[in-house]
N, C-alpha and C positions, 0 to 999 in steps of 0.2 A: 952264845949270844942270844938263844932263845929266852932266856928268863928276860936279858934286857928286853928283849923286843914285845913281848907281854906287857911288863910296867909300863913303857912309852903308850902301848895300847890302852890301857887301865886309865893311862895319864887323859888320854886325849877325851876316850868317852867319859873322863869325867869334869873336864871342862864342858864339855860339848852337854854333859846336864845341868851344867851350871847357866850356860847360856841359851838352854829354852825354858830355863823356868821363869824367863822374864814375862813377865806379859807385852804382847802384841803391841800396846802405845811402848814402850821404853826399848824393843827392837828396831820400830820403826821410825824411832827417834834416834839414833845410832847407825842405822846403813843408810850407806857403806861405809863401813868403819875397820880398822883392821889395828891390832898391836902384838908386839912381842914382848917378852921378861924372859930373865932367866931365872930357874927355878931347882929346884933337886929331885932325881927319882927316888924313889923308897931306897935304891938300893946306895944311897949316896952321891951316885955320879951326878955332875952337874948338866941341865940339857935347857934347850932355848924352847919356850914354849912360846906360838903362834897361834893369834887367832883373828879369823879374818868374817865379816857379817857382809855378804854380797847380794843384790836383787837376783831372786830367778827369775826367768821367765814365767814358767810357770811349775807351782805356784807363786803366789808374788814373794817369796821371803827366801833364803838360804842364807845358813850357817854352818863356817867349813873348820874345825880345828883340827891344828896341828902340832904332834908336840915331837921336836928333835935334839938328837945328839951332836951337836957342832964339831964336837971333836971326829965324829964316825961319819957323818953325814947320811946316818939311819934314822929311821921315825917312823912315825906311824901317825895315821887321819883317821878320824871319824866325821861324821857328815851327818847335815840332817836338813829336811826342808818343810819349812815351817811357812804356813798358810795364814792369813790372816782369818780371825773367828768368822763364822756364816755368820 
């Protein structure tokens, strides 16, 4: 189960680059916002990917993704918290 639990990992930090390469106006145009898909891991198996854009306190910005296996109810998160520019 460890190879799975890697790709869900691979999965999630690479949503999780995908959604800070937005710029600052198009995050902040978007939270709170949150959506699911289903999607496939490298290895075939189908898995529900989540991603959710919430206020932190501080800083003022977080972004949490999550990408899981419905059928196993495993997954894996990557996180990151993004600050609006000085």
């Amino acid at each position: 189960m460890t190879g799975f639990a890697d790709e869900l990992t691979a999965m999630a930090e690479e949503e999780l680059a995908s959604a800070i390469a937005l710029t600052w106006p198009e995050i902040k145009a978007i939270t709170p916002w949150g959506d699911a898909f289903e999607g496939f891991a490298p290895s075939g198996r189908t898995v529900e990917v989540e991603r959710r854009y919430l206020w932190a306190v501080d800083p003022a910005g977080a972004v949490v993704v999550e990408v899981r296996d419905p059928a196993t109810r495993t997954g894996a998160e990557a996180r990151a918290l993004l600050a609006p520019p000085a």
